[in-house]
mmCIF file of the C-alpha atoms, coordinates in Angstrom:
data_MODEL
# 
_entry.id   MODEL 
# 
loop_
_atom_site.group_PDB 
_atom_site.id 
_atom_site.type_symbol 
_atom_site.label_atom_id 
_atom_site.label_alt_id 
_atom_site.label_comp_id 
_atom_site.label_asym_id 
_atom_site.label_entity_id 
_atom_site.label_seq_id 
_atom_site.pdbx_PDB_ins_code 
_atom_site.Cartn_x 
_atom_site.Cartn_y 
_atom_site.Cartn_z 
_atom_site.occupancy 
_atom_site.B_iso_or_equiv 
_atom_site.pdbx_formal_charge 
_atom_site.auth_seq_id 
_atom_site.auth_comp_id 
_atom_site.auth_asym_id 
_atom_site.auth_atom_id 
_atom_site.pdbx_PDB_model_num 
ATOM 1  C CA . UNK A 1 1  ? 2.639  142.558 -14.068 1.00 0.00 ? 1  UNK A CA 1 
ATOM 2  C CA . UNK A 1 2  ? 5.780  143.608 -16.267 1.00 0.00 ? 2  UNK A CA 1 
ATOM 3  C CA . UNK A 1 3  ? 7.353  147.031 -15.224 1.00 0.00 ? 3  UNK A CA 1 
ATOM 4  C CA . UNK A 1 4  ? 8.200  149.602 -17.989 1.00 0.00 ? 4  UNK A CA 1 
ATOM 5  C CA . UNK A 1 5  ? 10.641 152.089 -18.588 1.00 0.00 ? 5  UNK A CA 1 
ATOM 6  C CA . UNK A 1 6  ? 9.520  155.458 -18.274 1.00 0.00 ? 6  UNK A CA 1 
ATOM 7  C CA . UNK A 1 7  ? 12.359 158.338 -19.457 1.00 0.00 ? 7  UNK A CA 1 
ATOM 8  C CA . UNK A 1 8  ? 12.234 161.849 -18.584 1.00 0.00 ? 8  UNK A CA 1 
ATOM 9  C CA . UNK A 1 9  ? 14.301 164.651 -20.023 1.00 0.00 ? 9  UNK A CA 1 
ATOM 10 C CA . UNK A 1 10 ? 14.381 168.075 -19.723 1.00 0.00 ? 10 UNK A CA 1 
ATOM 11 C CA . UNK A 1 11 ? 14.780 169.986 -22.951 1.00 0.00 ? 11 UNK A CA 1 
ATOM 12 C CA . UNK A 1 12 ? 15.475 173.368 -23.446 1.00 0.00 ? 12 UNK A CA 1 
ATOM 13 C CA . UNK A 1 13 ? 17.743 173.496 -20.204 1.00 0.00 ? 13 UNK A CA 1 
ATOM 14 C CA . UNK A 1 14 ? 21.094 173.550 -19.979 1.00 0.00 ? 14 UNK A CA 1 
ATOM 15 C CA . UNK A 1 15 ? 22.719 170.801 -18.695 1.00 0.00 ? 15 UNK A CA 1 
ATOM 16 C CA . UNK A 1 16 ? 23.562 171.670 -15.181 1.00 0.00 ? 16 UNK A CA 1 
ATOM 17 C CA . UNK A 1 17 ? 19.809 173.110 -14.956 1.00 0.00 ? 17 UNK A CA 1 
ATOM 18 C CA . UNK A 1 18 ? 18.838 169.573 -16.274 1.00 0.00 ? 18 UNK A CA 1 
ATOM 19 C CA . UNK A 1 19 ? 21.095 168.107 -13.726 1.00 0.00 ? 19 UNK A CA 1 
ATOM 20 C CA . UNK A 1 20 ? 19.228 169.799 -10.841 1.00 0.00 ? 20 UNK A CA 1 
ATOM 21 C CA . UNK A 1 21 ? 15.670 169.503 -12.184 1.00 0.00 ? 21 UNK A CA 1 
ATOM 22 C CA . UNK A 1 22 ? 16.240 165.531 -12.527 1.00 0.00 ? 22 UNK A CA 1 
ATOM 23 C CA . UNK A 1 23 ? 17.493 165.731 -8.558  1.00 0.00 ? 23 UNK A CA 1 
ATOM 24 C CA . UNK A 1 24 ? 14.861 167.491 -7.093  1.00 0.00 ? 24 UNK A CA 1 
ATOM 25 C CA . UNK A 1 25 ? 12.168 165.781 -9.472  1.00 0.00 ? 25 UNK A CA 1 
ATOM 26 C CA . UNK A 1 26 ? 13.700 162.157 -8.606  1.00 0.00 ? 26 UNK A CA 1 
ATOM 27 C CA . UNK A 1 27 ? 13.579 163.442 -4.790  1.00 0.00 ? 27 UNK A CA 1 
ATOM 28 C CA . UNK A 1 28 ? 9.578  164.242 -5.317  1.00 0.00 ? 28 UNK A CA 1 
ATOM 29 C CA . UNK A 1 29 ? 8.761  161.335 -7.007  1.00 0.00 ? 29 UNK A CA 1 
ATOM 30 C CA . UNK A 1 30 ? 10.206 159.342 -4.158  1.00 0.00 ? 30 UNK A CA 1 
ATOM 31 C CA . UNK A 1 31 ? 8.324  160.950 -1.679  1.00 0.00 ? 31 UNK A CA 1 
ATOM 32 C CA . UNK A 1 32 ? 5.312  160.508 -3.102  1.00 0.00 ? 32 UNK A CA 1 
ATOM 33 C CA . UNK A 1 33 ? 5.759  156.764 -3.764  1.00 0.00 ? 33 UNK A CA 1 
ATOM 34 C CA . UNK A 1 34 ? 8.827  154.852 -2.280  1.00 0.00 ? 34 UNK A CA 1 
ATOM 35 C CA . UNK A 1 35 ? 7.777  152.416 -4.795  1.00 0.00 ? 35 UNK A CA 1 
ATOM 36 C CA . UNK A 1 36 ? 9.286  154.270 -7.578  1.00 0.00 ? 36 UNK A CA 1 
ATOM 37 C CA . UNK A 1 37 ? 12.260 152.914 -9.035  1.00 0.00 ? 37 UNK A CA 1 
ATOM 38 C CA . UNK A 1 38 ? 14.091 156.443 -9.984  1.00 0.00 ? 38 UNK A CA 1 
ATOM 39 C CA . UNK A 1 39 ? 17.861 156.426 -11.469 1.00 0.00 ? 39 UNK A CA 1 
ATOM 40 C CA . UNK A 1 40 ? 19.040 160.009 -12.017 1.00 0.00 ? 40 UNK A CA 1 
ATOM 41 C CA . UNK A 1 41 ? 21.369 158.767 -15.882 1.00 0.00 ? 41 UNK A CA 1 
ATOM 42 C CA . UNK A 1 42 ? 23.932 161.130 -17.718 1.00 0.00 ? 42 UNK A CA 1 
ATOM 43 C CA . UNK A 1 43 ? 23.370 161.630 -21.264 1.00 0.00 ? 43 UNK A CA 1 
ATOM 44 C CA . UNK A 1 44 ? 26.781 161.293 -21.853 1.00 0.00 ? 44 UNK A CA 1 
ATOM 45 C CA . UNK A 1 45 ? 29.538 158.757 -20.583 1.00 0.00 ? 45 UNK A CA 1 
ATOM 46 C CA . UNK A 1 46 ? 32.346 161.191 -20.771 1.00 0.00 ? 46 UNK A CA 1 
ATOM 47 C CA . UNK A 1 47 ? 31.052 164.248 -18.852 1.00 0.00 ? 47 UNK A CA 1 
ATOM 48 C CA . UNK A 1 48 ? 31.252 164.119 -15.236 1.00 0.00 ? 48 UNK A CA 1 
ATOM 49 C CA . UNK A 1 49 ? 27.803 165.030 -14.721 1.00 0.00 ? 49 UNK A CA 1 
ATOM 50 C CA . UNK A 1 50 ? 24.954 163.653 -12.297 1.00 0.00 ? 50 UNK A CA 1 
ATOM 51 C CA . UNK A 1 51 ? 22.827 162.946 -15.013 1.00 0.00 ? 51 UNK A CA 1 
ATOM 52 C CA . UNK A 1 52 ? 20.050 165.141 -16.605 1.00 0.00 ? 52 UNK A CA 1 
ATOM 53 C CA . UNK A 1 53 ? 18.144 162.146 -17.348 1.00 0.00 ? 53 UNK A CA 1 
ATOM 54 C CA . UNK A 1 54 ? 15.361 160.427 -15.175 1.00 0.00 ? 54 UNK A CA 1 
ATOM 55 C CA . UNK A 1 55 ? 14.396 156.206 -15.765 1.00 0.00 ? 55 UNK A CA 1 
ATOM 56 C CA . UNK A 1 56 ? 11.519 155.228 -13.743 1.00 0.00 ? 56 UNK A CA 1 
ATOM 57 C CA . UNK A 1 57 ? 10.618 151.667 -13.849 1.00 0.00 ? 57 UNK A CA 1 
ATOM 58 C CA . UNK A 1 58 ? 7.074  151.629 -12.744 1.00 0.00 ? 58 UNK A CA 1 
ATOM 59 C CA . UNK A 1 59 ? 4.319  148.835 -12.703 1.00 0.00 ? 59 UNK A CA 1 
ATOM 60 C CA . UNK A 1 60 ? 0.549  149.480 -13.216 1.00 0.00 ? 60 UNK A CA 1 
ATOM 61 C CA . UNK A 1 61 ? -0.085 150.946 -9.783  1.00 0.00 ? 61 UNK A CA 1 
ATOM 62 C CA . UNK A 1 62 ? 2.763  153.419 -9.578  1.00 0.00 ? 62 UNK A CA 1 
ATOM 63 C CA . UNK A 1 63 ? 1.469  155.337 -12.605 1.00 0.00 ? 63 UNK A CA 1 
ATOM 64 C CA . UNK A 1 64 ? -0.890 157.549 -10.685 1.00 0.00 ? 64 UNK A CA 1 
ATOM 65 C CA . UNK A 1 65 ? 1.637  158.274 -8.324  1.00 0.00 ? 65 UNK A CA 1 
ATOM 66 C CA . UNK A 1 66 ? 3.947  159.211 -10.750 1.00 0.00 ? 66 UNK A CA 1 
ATOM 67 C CA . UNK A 1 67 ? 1.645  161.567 -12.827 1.00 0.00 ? 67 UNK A CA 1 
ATOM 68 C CA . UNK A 1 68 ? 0.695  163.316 -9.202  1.00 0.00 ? 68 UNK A CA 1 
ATOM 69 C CA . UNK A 1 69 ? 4.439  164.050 -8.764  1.00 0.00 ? 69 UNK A CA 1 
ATOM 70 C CA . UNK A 1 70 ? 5.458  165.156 -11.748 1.00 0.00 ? 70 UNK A CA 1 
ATOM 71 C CA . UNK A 1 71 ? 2.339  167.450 -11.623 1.00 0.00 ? 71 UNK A CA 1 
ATOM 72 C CA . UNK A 1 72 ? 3.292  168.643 -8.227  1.00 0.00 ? 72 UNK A CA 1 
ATOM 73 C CA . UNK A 1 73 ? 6.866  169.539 -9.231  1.00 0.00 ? 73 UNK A CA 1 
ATOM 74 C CA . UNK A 1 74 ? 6.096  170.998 -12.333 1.00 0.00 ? 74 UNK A CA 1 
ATOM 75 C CA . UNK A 1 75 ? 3.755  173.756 -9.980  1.00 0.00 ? 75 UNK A CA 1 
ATOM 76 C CA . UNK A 1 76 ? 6.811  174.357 -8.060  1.00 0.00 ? 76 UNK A CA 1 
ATOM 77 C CA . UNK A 1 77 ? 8.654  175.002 -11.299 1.00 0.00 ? 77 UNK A CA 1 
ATOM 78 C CA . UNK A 1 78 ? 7.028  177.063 -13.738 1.00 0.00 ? 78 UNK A CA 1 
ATOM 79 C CA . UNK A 1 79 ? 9.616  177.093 -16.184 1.00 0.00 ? 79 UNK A CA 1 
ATOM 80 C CA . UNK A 1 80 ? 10.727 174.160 -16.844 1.00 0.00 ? 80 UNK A CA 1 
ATOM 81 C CA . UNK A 1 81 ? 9.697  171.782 -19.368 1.00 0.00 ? 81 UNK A CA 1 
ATOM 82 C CA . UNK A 1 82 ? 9.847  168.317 -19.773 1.00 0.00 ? 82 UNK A CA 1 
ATOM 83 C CA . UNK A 1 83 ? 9.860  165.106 -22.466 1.00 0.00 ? 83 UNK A CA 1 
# 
């Protein structure tokens, strides 16, 4: 089956709190499915951040996965929001 992009992004933080929610959040995702194909992306080419960004390419199977780790982490982190 085709694999499709999936793009998170965390609005309403500020970058550097972006930065750090797409670690940790790319860290969980992994650890509940090594499956996940999870590249942390910057926003923008000239800063010298991480990136605040999250692409997960994910096939049919991985999508339960996904949605129990993003649930997960967004327990441990009551503030934050994402897109």
């Amino acid at each position: 089956m085709a694999e499709s992009p999936f793009i998170i992004t965390f609005p309403g933080a500020s970058t550097a709190e972006a930065n750090r929610y797409a670690a940790d959040l790319a860290t969980a995702l992994r650890e509940v499915d090594q499956d996940l194909k999870v590249e942390q992306r910057r926003d923008r080419q000239d800063t010298q951040d991480f990136g605040a960004t999250l692409a997960i390419i994910l096939g049919t199977a991985s999508v339960t996965a996904l949605a129990k780790g993003v649930a997960s982490w967004l327990a441990r982190h009551g503030g934050a929001k994402i897109q």
